[in-house]
N, C-alpha and C positions, 0 to 999 in steps of 0.2 A: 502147328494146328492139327488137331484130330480129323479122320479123313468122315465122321458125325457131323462136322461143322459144312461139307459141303453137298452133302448126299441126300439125293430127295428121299422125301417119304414113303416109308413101307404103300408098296399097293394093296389097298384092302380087298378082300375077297369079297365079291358076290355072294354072298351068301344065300340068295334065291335058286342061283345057280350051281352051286355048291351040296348044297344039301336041297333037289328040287320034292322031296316025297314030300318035307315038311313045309315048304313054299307051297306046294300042290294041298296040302291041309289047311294052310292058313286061307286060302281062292277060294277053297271048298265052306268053312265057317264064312268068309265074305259074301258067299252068293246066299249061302242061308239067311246070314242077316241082313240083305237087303230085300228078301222075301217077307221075312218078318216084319222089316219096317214097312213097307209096302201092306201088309195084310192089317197091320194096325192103323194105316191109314196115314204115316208118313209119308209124304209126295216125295219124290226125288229131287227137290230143290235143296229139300229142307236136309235130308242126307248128304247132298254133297258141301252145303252149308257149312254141316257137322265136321263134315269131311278137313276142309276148308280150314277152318277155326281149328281144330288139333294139331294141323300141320303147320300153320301159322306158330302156333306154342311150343312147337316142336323143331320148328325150324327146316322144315324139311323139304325141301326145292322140288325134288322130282314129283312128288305127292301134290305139291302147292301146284307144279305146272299140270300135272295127269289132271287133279281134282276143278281146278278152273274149267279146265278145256270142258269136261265131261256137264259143268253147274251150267255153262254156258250153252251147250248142247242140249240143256232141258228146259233151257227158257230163262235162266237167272241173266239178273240184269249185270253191264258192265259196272252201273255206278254204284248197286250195292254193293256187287265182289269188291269193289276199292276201298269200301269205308266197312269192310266186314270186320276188322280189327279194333273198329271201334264202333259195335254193336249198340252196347248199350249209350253210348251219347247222339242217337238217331230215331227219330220213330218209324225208319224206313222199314221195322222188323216187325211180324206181325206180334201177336202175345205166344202162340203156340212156337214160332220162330225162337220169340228171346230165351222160353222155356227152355227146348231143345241147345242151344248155344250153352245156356247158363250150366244144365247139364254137364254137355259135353266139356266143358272146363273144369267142372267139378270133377270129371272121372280123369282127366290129363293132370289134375294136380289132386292126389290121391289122400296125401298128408293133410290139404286142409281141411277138417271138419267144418268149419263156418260156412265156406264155403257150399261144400254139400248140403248142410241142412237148409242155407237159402236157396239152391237151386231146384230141393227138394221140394220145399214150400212153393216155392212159383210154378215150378210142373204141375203139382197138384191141384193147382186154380184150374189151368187150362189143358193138360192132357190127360190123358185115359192111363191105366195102369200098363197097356199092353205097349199105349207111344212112350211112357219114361223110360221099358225095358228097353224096347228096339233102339232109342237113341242112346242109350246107355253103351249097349251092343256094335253100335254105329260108331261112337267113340271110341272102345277099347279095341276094333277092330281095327281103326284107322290109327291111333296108338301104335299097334304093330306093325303095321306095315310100315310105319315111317321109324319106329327104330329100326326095320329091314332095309331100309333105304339110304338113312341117316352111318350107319354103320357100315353100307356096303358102299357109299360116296358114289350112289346111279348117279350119273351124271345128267343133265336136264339136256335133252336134244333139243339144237336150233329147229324153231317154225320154218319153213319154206314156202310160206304162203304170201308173201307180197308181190 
């Protein structure tokens, strides 16, 4: 036997922690855009929503736990975060909501055009040109952080609250 067959896995680097100027860059584009979504009139439910929904598609624990705590913290309910993943079989979401969601999966799955062009169309009913940019923004930023996360295996710290 190969001493490969018994050996754990390489530990991934931090990579926030690792290279922090460019960590420190990517904080800096997130505060901006949630400025932006905020000035176009995006509430913070609906960003962390976004939030939410990318991480879910992405798989990304530390994000899914940061991004709850934070959706939960601005008023989002428990039983929507639970059935966030199936959005569109609900009418718990408003139109501006599904909008922004449809979006944001549009920009997490880059290759499919169909996609985009519907989600395009449906933004277009009910948001303003400045809310498709921000949630757009909301998406690709959330996007990165969680390949940040996804890649550097943050691990999800235990709650201590019960």
């Amino acid at each position: 036997m190969s001493d490969r067959t018994h050996s754990s896995p390489p530990r991934r680097i931090f990579i926030d922690k690792q290279s922090p100027k460019a960590f420190h860059a990517l904080v800096q584009v997130s505060e901006t855009v949630r400025a932006t979504a905020s000035e176009a009139g995006l509430d913070r439910t609906t960003v962390e929503l976004i939030n939410l929904r990318v991480s879910q598609l992405n798989g990304c624990a530390y994000c899914l736990d940061a991004h709850t705590r934070a959706a939960l913290r601005a008023g989002e309910s428990p039983q929507r975060l639970g059935i966030l993943s199936a959005w569109r079989d609900t009418g718990l979401f408003t139109p501006s909501e599904r909008a922004a969601l449809a979006l944001a999966e549009a920009t997490t799955d880059p290759v499919n055009a169909a996609l985009q062009t519907s989600a395009y169309e449906a933004a277009r009913q009910v948001l303003s040109e400045d809310q498709i940019s921000a949630a757009i923004w909301v998406a690709v930023t959330i996007n990165a952080f969680n390949r940040v996360s996804v890649m550097s295996k943050h691990p999800v710290p235990p709650l201590h609250d019960k």
